[in-house]
C-alpha positions as CSV (number, residue, x, y, z in Angstrom):
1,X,22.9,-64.9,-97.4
2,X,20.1,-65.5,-94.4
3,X,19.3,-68.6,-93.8
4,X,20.2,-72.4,-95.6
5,X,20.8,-71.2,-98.8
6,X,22.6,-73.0,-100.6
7,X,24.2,-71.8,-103.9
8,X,22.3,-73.3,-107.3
9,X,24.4,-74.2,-110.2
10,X,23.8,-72.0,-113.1
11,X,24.9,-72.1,-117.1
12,X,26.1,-68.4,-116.4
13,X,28.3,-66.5,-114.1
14,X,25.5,-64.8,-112.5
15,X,24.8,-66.7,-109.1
16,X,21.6,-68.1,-108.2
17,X,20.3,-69.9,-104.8
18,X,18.2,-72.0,-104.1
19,X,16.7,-72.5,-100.3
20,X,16.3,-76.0,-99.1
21,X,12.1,-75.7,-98.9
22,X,11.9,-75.9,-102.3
23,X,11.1,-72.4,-102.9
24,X,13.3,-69.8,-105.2
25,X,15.0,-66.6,-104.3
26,X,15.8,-64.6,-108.0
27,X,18.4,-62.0,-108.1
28,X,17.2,-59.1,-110.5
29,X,18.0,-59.6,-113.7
30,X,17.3,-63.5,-114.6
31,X,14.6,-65.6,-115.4
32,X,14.1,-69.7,-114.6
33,X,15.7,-71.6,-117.5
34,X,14.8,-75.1,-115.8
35,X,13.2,-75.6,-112.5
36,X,16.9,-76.1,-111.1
37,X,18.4,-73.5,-112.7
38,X,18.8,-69.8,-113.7
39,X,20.8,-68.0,-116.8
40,X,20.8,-64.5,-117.6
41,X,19.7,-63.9,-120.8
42,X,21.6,-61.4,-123.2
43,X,19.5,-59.4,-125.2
44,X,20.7,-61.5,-128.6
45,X,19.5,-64.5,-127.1
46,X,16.2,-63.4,-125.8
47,X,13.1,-65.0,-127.2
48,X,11.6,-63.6,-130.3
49,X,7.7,-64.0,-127.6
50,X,7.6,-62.0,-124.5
51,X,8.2,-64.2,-121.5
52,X,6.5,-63.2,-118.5
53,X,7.3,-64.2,-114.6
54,X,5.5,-63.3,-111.5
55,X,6.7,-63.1,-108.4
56,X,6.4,-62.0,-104.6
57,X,8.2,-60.6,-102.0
58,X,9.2,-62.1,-98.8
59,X,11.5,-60.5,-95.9
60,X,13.6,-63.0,-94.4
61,X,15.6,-61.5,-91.5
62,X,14.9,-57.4,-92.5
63,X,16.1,-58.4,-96.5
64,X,13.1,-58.4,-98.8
65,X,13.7,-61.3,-101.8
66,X,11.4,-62.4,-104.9
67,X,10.0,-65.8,-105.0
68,X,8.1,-67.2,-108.0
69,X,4.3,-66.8,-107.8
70,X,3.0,-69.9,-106.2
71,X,5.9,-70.7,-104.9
72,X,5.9,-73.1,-101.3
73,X,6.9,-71.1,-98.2
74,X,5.5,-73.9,-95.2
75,X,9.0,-75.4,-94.7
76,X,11.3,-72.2,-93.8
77,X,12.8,-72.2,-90.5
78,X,13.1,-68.3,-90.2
79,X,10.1,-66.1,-89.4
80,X,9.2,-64.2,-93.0
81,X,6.7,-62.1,-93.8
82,X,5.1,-61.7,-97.0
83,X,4.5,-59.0,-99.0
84,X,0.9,-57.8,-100.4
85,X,3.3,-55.9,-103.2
86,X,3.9,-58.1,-106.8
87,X,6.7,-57.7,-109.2
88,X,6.1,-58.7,-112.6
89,X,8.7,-59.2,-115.1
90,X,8.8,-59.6,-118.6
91,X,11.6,-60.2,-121.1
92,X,11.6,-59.6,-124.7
93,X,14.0,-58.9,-127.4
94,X,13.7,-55.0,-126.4
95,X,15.4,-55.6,-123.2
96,X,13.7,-56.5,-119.5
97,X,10.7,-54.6,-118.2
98,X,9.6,-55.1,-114.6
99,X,5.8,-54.0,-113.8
100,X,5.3,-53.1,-109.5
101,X,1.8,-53.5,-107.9
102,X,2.2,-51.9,-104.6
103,X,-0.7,-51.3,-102.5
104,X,-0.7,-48.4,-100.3
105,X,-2.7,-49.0,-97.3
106,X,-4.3,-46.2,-95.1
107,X,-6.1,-46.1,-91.3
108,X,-7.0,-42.6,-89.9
109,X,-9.8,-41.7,-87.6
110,X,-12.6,-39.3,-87.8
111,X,-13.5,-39.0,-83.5
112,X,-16.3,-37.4,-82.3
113,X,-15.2,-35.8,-79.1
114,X,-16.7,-33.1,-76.3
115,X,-14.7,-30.8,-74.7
116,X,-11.1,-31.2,-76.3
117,X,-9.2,-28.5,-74.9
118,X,-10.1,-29.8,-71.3
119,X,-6.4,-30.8,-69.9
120,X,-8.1,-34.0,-68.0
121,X,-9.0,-35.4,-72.0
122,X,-6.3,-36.8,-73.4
123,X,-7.7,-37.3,-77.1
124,X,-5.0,-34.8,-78.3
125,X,-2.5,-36.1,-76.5
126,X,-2.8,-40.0,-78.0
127,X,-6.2,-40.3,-79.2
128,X,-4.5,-40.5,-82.8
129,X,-2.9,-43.5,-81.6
130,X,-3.9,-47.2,-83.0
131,X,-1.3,-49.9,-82.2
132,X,-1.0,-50.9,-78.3
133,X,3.1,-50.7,-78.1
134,X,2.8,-47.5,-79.3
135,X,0.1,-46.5,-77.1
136,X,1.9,-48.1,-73.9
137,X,5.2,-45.8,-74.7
138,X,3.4,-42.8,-75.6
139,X,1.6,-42.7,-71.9
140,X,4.7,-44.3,-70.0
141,X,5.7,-41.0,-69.4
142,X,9.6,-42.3,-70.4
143,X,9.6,-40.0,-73.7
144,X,8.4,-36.1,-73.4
145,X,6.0,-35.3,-75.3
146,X,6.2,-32.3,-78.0
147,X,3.5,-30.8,-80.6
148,X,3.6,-28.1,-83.5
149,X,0.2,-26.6,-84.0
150,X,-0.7,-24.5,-86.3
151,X,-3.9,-22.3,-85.6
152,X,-6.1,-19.9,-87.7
153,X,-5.3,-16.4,-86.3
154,X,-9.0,-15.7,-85.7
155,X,-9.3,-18.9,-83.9
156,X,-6.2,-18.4,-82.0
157,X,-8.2,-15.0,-80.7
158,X,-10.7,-17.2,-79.1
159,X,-9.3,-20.3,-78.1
160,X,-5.4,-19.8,-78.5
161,X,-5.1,-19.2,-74.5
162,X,-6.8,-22.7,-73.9
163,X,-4.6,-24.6,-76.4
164,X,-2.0,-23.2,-74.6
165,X,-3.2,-23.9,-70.9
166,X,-4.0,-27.7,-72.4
167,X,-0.5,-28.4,-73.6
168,X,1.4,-27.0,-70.1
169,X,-1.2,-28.6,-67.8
170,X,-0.2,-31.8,-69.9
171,X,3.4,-31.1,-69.7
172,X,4.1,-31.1,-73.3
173,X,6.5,-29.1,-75.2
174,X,4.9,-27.2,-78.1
175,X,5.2,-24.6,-80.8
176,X,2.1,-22.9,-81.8
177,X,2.2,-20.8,-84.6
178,X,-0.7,-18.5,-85.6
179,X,-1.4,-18.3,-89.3
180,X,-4.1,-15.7,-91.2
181,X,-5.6,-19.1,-93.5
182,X,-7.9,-17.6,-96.1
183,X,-8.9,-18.8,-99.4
184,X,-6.8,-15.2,-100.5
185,X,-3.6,-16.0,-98.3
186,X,-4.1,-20.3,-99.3
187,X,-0.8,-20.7,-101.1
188,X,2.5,-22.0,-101.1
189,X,4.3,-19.4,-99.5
190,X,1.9,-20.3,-96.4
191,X,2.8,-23.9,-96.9
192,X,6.9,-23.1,-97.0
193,X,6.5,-20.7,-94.0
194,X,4.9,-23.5,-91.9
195,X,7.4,-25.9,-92.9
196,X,10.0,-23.3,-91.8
197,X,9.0,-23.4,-88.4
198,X,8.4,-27.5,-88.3
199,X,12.3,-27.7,-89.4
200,X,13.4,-25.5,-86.7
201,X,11.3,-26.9,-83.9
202,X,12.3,-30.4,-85.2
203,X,9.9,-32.7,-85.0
204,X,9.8,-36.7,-84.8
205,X,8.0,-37.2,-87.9
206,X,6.6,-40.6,-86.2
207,X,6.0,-39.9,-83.2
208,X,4.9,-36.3,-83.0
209,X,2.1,-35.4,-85.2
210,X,1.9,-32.0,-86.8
211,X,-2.1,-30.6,-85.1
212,X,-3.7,-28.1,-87.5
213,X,-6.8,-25.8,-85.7
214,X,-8.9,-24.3,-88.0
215,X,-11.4,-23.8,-90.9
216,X,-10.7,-26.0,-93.9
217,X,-8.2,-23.7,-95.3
218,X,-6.2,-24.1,-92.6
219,X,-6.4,-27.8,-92.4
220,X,-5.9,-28.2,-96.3
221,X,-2.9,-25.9,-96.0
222,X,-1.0,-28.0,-93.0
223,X,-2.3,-31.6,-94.6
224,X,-0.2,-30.0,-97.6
225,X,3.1,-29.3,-95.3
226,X,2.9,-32.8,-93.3
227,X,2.6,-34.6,-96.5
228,X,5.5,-32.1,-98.0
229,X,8.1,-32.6,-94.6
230,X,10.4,-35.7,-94.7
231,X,7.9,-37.0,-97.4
232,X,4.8,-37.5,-95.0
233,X,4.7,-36.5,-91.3
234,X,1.6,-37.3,-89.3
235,X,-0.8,-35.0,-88.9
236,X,-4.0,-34.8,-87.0
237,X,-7.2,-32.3,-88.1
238,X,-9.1,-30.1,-85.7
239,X,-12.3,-28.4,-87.1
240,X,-13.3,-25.5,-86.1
241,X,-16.1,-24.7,-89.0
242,X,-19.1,-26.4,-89.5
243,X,-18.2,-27.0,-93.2
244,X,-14.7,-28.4,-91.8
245,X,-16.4,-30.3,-89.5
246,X,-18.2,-32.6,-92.2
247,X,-16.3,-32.0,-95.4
248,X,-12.8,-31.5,-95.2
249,X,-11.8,-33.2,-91.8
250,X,-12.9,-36.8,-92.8
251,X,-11.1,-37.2,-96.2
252,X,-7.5,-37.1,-97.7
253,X,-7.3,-34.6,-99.9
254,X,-5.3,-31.7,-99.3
255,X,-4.0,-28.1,-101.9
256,X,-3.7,-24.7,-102.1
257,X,-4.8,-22.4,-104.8
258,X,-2.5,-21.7,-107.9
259,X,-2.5,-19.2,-110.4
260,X,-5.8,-18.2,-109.6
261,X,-7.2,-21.7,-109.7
262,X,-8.4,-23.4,-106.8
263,X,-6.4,-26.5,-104.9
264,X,-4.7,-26.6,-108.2
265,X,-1.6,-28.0,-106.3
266,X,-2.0,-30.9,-103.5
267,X,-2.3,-34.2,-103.4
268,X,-4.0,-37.2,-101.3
269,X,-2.5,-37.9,-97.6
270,X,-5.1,-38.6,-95.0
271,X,-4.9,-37.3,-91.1
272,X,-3.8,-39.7,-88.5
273,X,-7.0,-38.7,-86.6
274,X,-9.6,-35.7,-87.1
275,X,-10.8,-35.0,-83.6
276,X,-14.9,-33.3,-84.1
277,X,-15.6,-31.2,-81.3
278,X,-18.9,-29.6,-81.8
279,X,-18.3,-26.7,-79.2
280,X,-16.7,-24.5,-81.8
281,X,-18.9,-24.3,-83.7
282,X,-21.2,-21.8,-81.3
283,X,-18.1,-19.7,-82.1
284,X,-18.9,-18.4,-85.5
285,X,-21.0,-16.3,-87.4
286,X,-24.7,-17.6,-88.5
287,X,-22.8,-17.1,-92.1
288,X,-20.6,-19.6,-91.2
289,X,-23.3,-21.9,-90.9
290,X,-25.4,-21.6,-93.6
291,X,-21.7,-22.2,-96.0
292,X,-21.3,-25.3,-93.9
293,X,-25.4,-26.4,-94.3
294,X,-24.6,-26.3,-97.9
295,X,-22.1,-29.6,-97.8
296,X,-24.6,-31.2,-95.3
297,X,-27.1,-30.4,-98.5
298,X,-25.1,-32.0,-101.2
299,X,-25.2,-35.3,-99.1
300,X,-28.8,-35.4,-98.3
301,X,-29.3,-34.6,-102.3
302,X,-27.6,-37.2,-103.5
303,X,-27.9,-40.0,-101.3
304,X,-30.3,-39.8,-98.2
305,X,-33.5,-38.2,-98.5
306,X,-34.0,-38.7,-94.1
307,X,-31.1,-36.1,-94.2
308,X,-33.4,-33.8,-96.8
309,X,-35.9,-34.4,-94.7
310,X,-34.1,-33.3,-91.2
311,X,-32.7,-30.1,-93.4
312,X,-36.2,-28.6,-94.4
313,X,-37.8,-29.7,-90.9
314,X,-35.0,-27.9,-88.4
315,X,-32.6,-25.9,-90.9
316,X,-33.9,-22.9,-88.7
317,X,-33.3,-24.1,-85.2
318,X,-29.8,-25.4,-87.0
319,X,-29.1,-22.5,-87.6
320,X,-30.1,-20.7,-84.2
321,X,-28.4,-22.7,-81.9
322,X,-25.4,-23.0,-84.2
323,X,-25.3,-26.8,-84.0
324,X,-25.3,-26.8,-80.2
325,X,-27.2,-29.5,-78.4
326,X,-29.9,-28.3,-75.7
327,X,-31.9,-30.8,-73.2
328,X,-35.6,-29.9,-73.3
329,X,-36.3,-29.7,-77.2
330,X,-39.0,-31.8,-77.9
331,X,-39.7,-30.9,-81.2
332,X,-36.3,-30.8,-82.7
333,X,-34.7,-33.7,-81.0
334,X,-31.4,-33.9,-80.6
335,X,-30.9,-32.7,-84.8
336,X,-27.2,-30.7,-84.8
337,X,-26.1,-34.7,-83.8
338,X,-28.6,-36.4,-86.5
339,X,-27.5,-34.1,-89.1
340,X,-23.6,-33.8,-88.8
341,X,-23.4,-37.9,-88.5
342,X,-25.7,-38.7,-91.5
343,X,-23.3,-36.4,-93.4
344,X,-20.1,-37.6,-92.1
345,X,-21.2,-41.2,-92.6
346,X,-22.5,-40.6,-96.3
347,X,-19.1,-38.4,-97.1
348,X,-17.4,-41.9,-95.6
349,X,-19.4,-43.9,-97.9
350,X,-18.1,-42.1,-100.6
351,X,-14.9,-41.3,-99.8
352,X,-13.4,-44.7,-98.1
353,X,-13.1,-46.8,-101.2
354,X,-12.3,-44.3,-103.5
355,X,-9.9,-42.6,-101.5
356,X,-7.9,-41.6,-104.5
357,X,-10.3,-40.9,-106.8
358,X,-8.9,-44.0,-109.2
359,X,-12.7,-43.6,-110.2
360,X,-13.6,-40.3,-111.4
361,X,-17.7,-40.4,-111.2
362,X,-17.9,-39.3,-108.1
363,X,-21.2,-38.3,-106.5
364,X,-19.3,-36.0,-103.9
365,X,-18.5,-33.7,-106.7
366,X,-22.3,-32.6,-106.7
367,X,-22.1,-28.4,-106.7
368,X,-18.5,-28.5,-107.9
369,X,-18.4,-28.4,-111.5
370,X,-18.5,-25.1,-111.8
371,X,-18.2,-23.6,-108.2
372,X,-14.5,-23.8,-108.0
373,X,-14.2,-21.3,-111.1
374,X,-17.3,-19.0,-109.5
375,X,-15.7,-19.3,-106.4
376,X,-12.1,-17.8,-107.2
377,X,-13.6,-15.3,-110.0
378,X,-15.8,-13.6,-107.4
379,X,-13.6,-14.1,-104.2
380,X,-13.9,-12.9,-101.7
381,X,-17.5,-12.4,-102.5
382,X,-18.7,-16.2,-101.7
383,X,-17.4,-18.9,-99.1
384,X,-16.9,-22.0,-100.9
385,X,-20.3,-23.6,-99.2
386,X,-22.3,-20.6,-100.8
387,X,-20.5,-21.0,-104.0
388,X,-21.1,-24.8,-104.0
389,X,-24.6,-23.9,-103.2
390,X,-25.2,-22.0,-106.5
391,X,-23.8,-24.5,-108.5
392,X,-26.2,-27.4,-107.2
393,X,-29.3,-25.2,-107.4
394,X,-28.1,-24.6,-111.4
395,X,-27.6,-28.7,-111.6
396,X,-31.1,-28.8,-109.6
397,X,-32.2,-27.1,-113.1
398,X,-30.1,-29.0,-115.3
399,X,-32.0,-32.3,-113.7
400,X,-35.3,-30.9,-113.9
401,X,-34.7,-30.1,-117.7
402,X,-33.5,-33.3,-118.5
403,X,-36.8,-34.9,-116.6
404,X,-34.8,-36.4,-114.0
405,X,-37.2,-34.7,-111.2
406,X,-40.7,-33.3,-111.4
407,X,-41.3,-29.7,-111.1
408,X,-42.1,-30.1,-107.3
409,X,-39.1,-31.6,-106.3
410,X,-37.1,-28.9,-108.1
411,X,-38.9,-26.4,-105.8
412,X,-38.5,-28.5,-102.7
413,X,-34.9,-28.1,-103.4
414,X,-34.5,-24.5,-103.9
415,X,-36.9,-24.0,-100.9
416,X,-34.8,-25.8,-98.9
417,X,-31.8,-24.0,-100.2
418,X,-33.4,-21.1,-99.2
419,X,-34.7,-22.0,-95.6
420,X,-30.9,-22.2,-95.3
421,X,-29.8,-18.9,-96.0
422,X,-27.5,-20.0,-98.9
423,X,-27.5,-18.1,-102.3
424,X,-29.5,-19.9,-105.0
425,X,-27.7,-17.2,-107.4
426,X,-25.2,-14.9,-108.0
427,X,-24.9,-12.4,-111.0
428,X,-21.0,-13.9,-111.9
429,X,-22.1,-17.1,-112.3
430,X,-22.8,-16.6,-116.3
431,X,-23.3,-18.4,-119.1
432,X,-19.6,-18.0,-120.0
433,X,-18.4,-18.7,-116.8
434,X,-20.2,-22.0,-117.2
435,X,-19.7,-23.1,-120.4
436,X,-15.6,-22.3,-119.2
437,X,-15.8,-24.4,-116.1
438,X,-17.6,-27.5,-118.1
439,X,-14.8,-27.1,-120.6
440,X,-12.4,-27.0,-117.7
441,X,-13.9,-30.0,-116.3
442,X,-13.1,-32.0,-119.0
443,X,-9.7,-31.5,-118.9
444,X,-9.5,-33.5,-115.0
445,X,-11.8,-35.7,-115.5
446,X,-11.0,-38.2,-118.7
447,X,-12.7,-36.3,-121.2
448,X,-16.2,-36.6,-119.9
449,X,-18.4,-33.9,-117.5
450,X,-19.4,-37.0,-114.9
451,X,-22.3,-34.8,-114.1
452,X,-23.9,-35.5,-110.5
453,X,-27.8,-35.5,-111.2
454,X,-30.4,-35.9,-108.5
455,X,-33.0,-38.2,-110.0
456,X,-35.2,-37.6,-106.8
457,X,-34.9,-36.6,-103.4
458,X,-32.2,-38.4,-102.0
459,X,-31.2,-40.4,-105.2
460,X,-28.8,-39.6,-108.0
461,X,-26.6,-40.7,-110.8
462,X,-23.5,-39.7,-113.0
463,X,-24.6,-38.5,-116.4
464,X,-21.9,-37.9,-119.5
465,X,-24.8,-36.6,-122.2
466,X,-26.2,-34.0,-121.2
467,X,-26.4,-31.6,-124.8
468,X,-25.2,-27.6,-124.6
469,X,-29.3,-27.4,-125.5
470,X,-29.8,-28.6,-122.1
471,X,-27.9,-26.4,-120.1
472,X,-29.0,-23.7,-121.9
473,X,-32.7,-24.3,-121.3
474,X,-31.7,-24.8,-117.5
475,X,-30.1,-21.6,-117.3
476,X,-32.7,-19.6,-119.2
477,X,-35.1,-21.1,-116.7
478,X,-32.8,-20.6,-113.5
479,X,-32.3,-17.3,-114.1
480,X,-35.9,-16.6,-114.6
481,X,-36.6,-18.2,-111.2
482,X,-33.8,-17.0,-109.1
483,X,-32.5,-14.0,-110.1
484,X,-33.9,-11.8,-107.6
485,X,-35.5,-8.5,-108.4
486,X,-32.4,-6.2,-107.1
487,X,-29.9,-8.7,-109.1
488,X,-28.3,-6.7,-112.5
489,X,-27.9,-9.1,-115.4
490,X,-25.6,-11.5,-115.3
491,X,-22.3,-10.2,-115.9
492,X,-21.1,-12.0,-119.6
493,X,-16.5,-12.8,-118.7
């Protein structure tokens, strides 16, 4: 045993210790009889009333022991560390039960950066990088560095001969392996084929982080595989979408569709880092960045009416310069920077104490109630901003018929929507289709809709009552409105 422990005496055979600073070490199993001693307890003799005992956990010398709750620790000559983690045991004529509290504890980074792909920055080489030691070996040049990256296949087109000039002017051994990541080819297969090539290039699943390049597909996809390999290897996030860039780069959550149904398998494991390199985005098509305006849109709708404001005043010039910042605009400022950090920061907001979801009223979830059921029923007719679009100018509707906003702020809204180039219908999204992905919603989300509402521009709230009258009025209303003049009647699946 470490340290001065010195053996108790016990009324069993079970042996118990006792360290001379007057603090308790229990082995599993017993429960204090007297402050001196401990007994096991067979079942026959347990107490006809539960008895309950907290405890800690200490290391002393790399062994972890439980101490009694409270319990004095000031007079122990070794170092020990203690333990955030409780164990909690109870003992009742059933037998022993033993209840863990075990926090897990997260840090990633979300870095804007300019130029990434430049050799002379080294952001991909150990920007991901938080403690000191770590950071001193990594650029002591005494361990060779080596990367898997996974790239989009499109992106690899346009930027795959730069990754790879980046990683040899850096002297860094790498696999890159070029993947076609679509919401149609976003499945497990994809996930096992990756983590094929990660087992046979052999990573350090410390030391060498796993660098997805890509659209959110793509990033959802490898996040999936890091958090699969060894249990959870690091990986980092590069965006190369504007929807990437603010949605799924900054939180943890990561899937692939199933059975028709979208991220119906994933989980929650954070990036080590998401590097945000804005040059990208002048890479894709003005489609792209309308679906990517219409995340931005969800944030300034629930929760910042400035970033409402900057949408309607320079969605336009957003749009035509694809994010890109240019000296001499007066009148627009510098708003591709305004814009992406009011979103990011709001989506942080949201995200960083509720990183997994424990609390399922969410204001994030704004547009996708019934969006991920619209999305996969008509793909690949709508990208998931458009498809999230059309479901928050239907809950724009749903908040005007409840009274929530006045008549001019629902046409604000749907304005704005439009100024954007994003879809403010679509003939699948039906009543059926609806009423199903309400019904669906239930299912994840304890029973209740925890319906994101605006109750102004900028402000909104969680609502569990809103009546099947309701939405029915709001969709008799919303199609009147929105359905365009070219648009068939809503198809009834």
């Amino acid at each position: 045993m470490p340290g001065d422990l010195e053996p108790l005496k016990s009324t069993s055979k079970a042996p118990g210790y006792r360290r001379s600073l007057n603090w308790e070490i229990l082995p599993f199993g017993t429960m204090p009889v007297s402050d001196e001693t401990f007994a096991l307890v067979a079942p026959a003799t347990m107490p006809q009333k539960p008895r309950q005992t907290d405890f800690q956990l200490v290391r002393v010398k790399n062994t972890w022991y439980r101490i009694k709750k409270g319990e004095a620790l000031s007079d122990c000559k070794d170092e020990i560390t203690l333990s955030e983690a409780k164990i909690g045991e109870c003992v009742s004529e059933g037998g022993i039960s033993w209840t863990i509290e075990a926090p897990i504890y997260f840090c990633y980074k979300v870095v804007e950066t300019y130029n990434i792909l430049d050799p002379s920055n080294t952001t991909l080489l150990w920007g991901h990088i938080t403690d000191p030691q770590q950071l001193e070996l990594a650029t002591s040049g005494k361990r060779k560095l080596r990367r898997f990256i996974v790239i989009d296949e499109v992106v690899d087109e346009l930027y795959g001969s730069k990754v790879r000039e980046y990683f040899e002017e850096n002297n860094v051994q790498h696999k890159i392996l070029a993947l076609p990541t679509t919401e149609e080819t976003k499945s497990m297969d994809l996930v096992l084929n990756i983590l094929q090539e990660v087992q046979s290039f052999s990573i350090d699943r410390r030391t060498e982080p796993i660098i997805a390049i890509g659209g959110g597909v793509c990033l959802d996809i490898v996040g999936l595989a890091a958090s699969l390999y060894r249990r959870r290897t690091p990986y980092i996030r590069i965006p190369t979408t504007l929807l990437s860039y603010v949605d799924a780069s900054v939180g943890a959550k990561n899937g692939v569709n199933f059975l028709q149904c979208k991220n119906k398998l994933g989980g929650y494991t954070p990036p080590v880092a998401s590097f945000l390199d804005r040059s990208f985005i002048q890479s894709i098509p003005r489609r792209h960045i309308s679906n990517g305006l219409g995340e931005i849109l969800k944030m300034a709708l629930m929760k910042h009416k400035g970033l409402f404001d900057l949408l309607k005043s320079h969605g336009k010039y957003l749009l035509d310069t694809k994010f890109q910042s240019y000296s001499g605009s007066a009148d627009h400022g510098d708003a591709a920077l305004q814009t992406t950090r009011i979103a990011i920061e709001t989506m942080l907001e949201e995200l960083a104490p509720n990183l997994w979801e424990d609390d399922l009223d969410r204001l994030v979830d704004f547009g996708h109630l019934i969006s991920p059921e619209l999305e996969m029923r008509v793909l690949p007719s709508l990208m998931h901003g458009e498809a999230v679009n059309i479901d928050m100018a239907f809950m724009t509707y749903v908040a005007y018929a409840r009274g929530l906003i006045t008549a001019e702020e629902k046409e604000q809204i749907i304005q704005c929507m439009k100024g954007l180039e994003l879809p403010v219908w679509h003939r699948g999204c039906s009543w059926a289709l609806i009423k199903r992905a309400l019904t669906e919603r239930l299912k994840h989300s304890g029973g209740q809709t925890r319906m994101p509402l605006p109750t102004g521009l900028g402000v909104a709230e969680i609502f569990n009552d809103t009546s099947e009258e309701t939405l029915e009025r709001a969709y008799k209303l919303w199609v009147r409105d929105c359905r365009t003049v070219l648009e068939e009647e809503p198809a009834a699946f």
